[in-house]
C-alpha positions as CSV (number, residue, x, y, z in Angstrom):
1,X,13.3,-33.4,-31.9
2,X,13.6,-30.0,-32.9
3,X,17.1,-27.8,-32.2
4,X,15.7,-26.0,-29.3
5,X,14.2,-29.1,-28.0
6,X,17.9,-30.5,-27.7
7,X,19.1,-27.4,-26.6
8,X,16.5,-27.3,-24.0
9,X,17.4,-31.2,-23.1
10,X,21.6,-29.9,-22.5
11,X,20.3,-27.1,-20.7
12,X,19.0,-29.0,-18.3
13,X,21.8,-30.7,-17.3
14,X,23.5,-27.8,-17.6
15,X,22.1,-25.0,-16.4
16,X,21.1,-23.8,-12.6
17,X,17.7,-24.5,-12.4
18,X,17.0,-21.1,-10.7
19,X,18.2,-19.2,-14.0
20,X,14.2,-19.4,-15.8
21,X,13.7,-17.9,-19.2
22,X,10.3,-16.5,-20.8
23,X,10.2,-18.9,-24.1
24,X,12.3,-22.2,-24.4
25,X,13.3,-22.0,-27.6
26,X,16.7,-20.6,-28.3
27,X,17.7,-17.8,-30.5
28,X,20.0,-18.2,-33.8
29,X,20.6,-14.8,-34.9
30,X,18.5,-11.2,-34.9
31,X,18.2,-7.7,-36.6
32,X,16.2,-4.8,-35.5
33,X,12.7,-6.0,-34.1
34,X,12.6,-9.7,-34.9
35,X,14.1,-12.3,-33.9
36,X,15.0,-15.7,-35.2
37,X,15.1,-19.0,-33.4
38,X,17.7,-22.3,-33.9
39,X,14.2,-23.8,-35.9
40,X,14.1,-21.0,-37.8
41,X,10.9,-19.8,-36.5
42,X,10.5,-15.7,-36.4
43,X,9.6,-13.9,-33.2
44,X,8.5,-10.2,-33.0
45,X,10.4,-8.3,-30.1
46,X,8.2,-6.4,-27.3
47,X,10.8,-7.0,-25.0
48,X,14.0,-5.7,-25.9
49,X,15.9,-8.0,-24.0
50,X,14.2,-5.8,-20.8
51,X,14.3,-2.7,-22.5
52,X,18.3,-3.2,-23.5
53,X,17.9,-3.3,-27.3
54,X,16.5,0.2,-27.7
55,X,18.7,0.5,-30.9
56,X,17.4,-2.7,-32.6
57,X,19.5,-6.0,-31.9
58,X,22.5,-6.3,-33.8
59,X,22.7,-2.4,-34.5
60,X,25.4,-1.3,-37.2
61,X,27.4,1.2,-35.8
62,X,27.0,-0.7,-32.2
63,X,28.2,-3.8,-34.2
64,X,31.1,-1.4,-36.0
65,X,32.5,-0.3,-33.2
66,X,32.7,-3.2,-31.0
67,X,34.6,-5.0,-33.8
68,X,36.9,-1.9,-34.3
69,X,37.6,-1.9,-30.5
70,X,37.9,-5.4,-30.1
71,X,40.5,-5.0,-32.7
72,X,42.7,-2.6,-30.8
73,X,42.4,-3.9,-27.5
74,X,40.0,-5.6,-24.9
75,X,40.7,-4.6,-21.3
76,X,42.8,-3.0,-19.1
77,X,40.7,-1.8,-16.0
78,X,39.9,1.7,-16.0
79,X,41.4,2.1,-12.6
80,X,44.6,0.6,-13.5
81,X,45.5,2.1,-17.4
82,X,42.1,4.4,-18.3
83,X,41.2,5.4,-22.1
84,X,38.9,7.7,-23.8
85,X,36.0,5.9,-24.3
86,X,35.4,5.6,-20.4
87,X,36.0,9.7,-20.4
88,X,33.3,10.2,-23.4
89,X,30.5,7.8,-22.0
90,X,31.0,10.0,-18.9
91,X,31.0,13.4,-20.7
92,X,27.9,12.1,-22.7
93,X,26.0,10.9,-19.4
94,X,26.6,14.4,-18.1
95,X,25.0,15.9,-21.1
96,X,22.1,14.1,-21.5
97,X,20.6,13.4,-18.0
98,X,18.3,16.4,-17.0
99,X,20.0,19.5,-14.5
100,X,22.5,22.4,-15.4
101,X,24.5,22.2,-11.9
102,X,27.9,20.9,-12.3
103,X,28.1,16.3,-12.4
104,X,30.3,14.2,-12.8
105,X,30.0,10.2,-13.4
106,X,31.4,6.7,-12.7
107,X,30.6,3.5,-14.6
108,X,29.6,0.2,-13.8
109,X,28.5,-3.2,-15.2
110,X,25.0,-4.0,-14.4
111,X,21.7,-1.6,-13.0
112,X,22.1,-3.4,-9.3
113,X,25.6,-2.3,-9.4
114,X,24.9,1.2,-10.8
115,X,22.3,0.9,-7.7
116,X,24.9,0.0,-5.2
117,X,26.9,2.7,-6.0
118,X,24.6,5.5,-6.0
119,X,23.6,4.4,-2.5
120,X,27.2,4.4,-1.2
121,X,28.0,7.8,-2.8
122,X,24.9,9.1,-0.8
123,X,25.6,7.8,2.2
124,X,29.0,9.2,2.2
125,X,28.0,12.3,1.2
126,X,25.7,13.2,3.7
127,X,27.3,10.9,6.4
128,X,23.5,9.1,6.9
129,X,22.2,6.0,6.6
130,X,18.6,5.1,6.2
131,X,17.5,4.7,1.9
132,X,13.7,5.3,1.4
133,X,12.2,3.2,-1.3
134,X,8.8,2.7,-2.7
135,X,5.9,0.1,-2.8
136,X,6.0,-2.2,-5.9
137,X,10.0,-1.5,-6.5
138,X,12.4,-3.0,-8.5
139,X,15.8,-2.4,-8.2
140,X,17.8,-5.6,-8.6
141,X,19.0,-9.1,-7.4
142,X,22.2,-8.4,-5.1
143,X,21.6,-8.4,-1.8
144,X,21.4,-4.1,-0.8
145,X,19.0,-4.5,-3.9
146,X,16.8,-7.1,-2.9
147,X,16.4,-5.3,0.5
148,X,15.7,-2.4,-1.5
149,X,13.1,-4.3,-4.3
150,X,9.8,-4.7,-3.0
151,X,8.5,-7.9,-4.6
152,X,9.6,-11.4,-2.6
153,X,8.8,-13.8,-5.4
154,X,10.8,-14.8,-7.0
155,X,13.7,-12.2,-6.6
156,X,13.6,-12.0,-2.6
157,X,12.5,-15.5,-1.1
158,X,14.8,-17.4,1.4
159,X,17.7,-15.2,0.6
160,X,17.8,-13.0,3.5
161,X,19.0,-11.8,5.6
162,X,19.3,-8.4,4.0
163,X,20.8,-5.2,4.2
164,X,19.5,-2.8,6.8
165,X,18.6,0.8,6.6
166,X,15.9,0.5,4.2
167,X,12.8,1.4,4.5
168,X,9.3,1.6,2.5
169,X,6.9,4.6,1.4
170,X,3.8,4.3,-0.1
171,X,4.0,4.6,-4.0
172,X,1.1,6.7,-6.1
173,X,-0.1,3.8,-8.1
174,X,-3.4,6.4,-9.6
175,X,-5.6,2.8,-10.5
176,X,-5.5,1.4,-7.3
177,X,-4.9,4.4,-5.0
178,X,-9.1,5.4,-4.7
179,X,-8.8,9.0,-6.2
180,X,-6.0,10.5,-4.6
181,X,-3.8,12.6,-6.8
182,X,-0.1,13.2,-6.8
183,X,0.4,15.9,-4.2
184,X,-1.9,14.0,-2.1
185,X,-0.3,10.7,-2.8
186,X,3.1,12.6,-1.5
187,X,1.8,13.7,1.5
188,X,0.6,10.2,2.5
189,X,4.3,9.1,1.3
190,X,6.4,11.7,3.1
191,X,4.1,11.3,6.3
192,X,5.4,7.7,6.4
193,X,8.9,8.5,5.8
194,X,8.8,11.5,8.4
195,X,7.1,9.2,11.0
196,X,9.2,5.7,10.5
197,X,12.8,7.5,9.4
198,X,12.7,10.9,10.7
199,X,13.6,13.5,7.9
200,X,17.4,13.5,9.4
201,X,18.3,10.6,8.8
202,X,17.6,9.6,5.3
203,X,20.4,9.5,2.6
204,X,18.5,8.7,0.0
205,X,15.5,9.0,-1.6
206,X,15.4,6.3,-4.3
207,X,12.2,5.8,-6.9
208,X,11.7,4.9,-10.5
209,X,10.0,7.3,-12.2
210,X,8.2,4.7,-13.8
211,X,8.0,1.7,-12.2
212,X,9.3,-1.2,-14.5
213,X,9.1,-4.3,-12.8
214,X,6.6,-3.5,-10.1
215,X,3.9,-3.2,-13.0
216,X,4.8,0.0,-15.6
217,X,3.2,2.3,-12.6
218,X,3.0,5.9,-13.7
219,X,3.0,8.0,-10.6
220,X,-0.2,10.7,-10.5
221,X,1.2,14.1,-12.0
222,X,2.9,15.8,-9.2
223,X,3.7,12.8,-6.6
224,X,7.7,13.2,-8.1
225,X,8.2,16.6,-8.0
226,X,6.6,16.7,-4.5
227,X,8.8,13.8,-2.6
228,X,12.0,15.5,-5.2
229,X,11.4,19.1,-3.3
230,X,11.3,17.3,-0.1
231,X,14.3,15.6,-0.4
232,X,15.6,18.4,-1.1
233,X,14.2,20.9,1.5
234,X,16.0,17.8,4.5
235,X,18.9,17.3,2.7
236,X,18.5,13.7,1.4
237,X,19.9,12.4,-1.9
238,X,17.0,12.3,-4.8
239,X,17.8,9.6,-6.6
240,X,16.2,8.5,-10.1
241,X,16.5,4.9,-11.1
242,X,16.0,5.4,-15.1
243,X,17.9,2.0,-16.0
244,X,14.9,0.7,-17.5
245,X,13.3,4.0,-18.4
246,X,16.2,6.0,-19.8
247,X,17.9,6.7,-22.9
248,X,14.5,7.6,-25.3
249,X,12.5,4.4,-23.9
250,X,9.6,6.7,-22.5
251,X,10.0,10.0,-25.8
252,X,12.6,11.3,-23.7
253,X,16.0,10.9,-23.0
254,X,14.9,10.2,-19.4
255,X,11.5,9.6,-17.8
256,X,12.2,12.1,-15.1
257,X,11.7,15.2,-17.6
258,X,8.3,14.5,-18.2
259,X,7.8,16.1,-15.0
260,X,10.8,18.2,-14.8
261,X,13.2,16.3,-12.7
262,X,16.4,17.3,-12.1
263,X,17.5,13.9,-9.5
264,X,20.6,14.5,-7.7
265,X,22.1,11.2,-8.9
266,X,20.7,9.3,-12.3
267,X,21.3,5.5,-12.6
268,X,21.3,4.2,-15.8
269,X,22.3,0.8,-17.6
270,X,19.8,-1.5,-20.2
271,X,19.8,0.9,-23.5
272,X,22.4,2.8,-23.0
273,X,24.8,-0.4,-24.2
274,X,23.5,-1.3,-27.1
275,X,23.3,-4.7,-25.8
276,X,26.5,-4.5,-24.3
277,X,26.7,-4.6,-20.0
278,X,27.4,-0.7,-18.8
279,X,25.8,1.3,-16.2
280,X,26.4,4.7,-14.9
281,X,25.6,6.9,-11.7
282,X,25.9,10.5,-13.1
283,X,25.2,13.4,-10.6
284,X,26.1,16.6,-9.0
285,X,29.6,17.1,-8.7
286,X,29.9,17.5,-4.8
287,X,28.3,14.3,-4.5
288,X,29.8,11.9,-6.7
289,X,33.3,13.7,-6.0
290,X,32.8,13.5,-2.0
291,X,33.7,10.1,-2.5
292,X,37.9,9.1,-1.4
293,X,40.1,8.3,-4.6
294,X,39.5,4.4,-5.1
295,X,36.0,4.4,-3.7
296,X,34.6,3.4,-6.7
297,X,35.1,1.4,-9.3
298,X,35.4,-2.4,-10.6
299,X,37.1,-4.7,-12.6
300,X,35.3,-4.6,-15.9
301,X,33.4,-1.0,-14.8
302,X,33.2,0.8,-18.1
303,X,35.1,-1.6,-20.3
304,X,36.3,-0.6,-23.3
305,X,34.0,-2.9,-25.3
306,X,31.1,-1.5,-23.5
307,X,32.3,1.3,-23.9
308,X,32.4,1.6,-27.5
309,X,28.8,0.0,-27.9
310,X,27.8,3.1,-25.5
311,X,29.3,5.6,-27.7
312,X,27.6,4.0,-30.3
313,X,24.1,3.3,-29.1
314,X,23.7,7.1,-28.1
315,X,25.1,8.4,-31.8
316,X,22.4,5.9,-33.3
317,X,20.0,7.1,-31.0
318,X,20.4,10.5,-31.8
319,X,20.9,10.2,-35.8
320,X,17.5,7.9,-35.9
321,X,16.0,10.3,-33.6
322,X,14.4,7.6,-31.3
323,X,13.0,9.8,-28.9
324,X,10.8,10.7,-31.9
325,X,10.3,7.5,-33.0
326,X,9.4,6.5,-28.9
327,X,6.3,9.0,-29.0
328,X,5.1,7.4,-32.4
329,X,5.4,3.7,-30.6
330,X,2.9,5.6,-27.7
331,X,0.7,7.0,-30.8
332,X,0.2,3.7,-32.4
333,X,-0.2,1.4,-29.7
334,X,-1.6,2.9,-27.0
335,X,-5.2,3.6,-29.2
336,X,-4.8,0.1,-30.7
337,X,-4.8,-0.9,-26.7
338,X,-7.5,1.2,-25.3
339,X,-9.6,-0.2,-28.3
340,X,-9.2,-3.2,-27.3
341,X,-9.9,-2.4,-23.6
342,X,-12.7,-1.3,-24.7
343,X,-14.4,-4.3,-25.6
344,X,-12.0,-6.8,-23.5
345,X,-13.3,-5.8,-19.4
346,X,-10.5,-7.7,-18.0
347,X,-8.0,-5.0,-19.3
348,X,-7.8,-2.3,-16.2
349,X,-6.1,-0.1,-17.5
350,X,-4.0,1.3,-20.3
351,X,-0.3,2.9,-19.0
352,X,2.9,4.1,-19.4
353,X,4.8,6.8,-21.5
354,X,6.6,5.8,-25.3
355,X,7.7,3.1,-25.9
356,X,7.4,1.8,-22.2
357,X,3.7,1.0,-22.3
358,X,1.6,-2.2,-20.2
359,X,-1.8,-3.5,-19.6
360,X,-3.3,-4.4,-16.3
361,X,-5.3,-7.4,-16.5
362,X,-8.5,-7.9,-13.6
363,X,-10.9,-10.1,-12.5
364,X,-13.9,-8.7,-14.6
365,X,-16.0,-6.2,-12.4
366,X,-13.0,-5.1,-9.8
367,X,-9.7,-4.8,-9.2
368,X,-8.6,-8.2,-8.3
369,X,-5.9,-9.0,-10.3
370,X,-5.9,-11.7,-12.5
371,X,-2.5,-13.5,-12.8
372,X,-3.8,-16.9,-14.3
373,X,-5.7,-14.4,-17.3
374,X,-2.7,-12.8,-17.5
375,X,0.0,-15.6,-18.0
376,X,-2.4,-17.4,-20.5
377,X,-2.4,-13.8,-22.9
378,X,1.3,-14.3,-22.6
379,X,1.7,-18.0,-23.3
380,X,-0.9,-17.1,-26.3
381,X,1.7,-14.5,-27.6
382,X,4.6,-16.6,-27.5
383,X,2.8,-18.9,-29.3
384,X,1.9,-17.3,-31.8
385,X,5.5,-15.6,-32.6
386,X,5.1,-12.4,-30.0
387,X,7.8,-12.0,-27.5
388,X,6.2,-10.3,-25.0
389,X,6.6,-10.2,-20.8
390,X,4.8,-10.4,-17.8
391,X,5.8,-8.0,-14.5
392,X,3.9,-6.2,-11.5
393,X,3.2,-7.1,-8.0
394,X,0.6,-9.0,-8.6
395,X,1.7,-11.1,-11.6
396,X,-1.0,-9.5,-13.4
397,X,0.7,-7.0,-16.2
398,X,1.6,-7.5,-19.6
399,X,4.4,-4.9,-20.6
400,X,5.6,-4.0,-24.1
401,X,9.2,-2.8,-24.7
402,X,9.8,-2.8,-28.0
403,X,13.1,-1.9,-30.2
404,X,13.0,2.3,-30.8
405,X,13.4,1.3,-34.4
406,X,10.6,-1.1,-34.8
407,X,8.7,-1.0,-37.8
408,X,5.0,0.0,-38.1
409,X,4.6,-3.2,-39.8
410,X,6.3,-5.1,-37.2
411,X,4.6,-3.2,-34.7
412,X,1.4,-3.6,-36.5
413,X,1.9,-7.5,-36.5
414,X,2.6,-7.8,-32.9
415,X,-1.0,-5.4,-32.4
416,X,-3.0,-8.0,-34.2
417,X,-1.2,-10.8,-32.0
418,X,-1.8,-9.6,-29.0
419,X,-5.4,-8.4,-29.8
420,X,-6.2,-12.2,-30.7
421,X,-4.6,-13.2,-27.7
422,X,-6.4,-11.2,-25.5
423,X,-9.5,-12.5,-27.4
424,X,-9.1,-15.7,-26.6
């Protein structure tokens, strides 16, 4: 029996059966873009951890630091004796995420959380209730985000009841939305909100401006800036999930400046610790500060350790350059994918922006997605030594997330994986 084997054996007995993982074998120790299993077996990262090691796993000055602060001391809740680190993950989160207007930002542990929050700032500030989401949404496993993540299985099923107020607006989703383009694709969205919400009552617009779990989706040029300037025109909160797409994952510090955004509140979390739980909500001042003195906040929100990896993970992100090195990911593997495509008719479609990039797999012929095609490509990955993930609505995406600091060799190996995976 080999160590993950017996791992896998006390897990088991062990572990809550409704916590699944991708692979079963169990990891040892890893450095950049690889890691290395209990048997001693290699894998090559396109996952990231979910798009959380941006910096490559085991980063230096991530690893520095948190040893250096671990040193000096632990905890003491923000709320109850604060330090600097807190302050300087705040004053970087201000001067990164897109808009010149005056912000200000709180921290949490997890994206969900980060979530929650920026939906309880918005409803205070603007005294409403209802939070508009889209089709094929992801934005966590607590209960306000389940209600407001779109896909029931497996995050969603038999654990309702959940929170009211939310409702749903069509998402532009270009390979499945028959040729309408982005203003288009807005109109039909806004229509829905206008007619099932009424404009007066929404607090909050939230979106991803790419879709992570609900399948990579780029939205048609134009359908962000449109439902943004309505928000905006009826006095609703714009609010930019980015904690999958943020921090140099899609060649820019965040997704939303490919088209110009300038959200009203950013959430952020996954590579903006290193590997270390933090999240944010960063946002114009009169909003995040209409919120009473002890609104906000957590135990462990912004803990020092996380802290420190923050600091960290943005310093090695801008001394590698890895919004750089995110555009040369997109330069290498997106024509090594639509080459493939080419000559593989179950591949849909080529998508996605950096280092934040997926394939759509079909029934040949159509669009019926093809989740059985799909999960077999993956399975063929992992087997040969390619960590790589499933998502979407349909079951029926293969996304690729791999560490800003991947290798071309590495990324070349996991190319010829994949291309003999989807080979058969």
């Amino acid at each position: 029996m080999s160590l993950s084997e017996d791992l896998h054996k006390r897990r088991l007995a062990a572990v809550a059966r409704g916590v699944g993982s991708v692979v079963n074998s169990y990891i040892d120790s890893a450095g950049g873009a690889t890691l290395t299993d209990v048997d001693g077996r290699e894998w090559i990262d396109f996952a990231s951890g979910i798009a959380v090691t941006s910096v490559g796993n085991a980063a230096p000055r991530v690893v520095q630091a948190v040893r250096d602060q671990v040193e000096r001391f632990t905890h003491t809740c923000f709320m109850v004796a604060p330090y600097e680190s807190y302050v300087a993950v705040c004053e970087q989160l201000i001067a990164l995420t897109p808009g010149t207007f005056e912000k200000r930002a709180a921290l949490f542990n997890s994206g969900a959380e980060a979530v929650e929050n920026a939906v309880k700032i918005a409803r205070h500030a603007t005294g409403r209730q209802a939070v508009v989401v889209f089709d094929h949404a992801y934005h966590g496993r607590t209960n306000l985000t389940m209600a407001l993540t779109a896909k029931n299985m497996p995050y969603k099923h038999r654990f309702g009841p959940f929170a009211p107020e939310v409702y749903r607006a069509p998402m532009s989703y270009p390979l499945r939305d028959g040729g309408l383009d982005g203003a288009e694709a807005a109109r039909r969205a806004i229509d829905v909100i206008e007619k099932q919400v009424g404009a007066g009552n929404v607090a909050a617009v939230l979106i991803e401006p790419i879709q992570g779990e609900g399948g990579f989706v780029v939205p048609a040029p134009g359908f962000l800036p449109a439902v943004a300037a309505w928000s905006s025109a009826n006095g609703a909160v714009f609010v930019a999930d980015e904690i999958q797409t943020g921090f140099a994952r899609t060649g820019h510090w965040f997704a939303g400046e490919h088209e110009g955004l300038e959200p009203d509140l950013v959430t952020t979390a996954k590579g903006m610790g290193g590997g270390l739980p933090i999240a944010g909500v960063v946002g114009r001042a009169d909003l995040m500060d209409a919120v009473h003195a002890g609104g906000l906040g957590g135990t462990y929100g912004g803990n020092p350790v996380a802290c420190a990896a923050a600091l960290a993970a943005i310093e090695t992100m801008r001394e590698l350059d890895l919004v750089a090195a995110a555009r040369h990911i997109e330069a290498v593997l997106v024509p090594a994918l639509r080459t493939l495509a080419s000559s593989a008719p179950e591949v849909a479609e080529v998508r996605g922006r950096g280092a934040m990039i997926a394939i759509e797999i079909v029934e040949p012929g159509g669009l019926t997605p093809d989740p059985v095609r799909t999960a077999a490509i993956n399975k063929a990955c992992h087997d040969a030594g390619l960590l790589t993930l499933t998502c979407g609505t349909y079951g029926n995406v293969l996304r690729f997330l791999p560490p800003l600091v991947i290798s071309d060799e590495d990324l070349q190996r996991g190319i010829d994986i994949l291309a003999r995976a989807i080979r058969g």
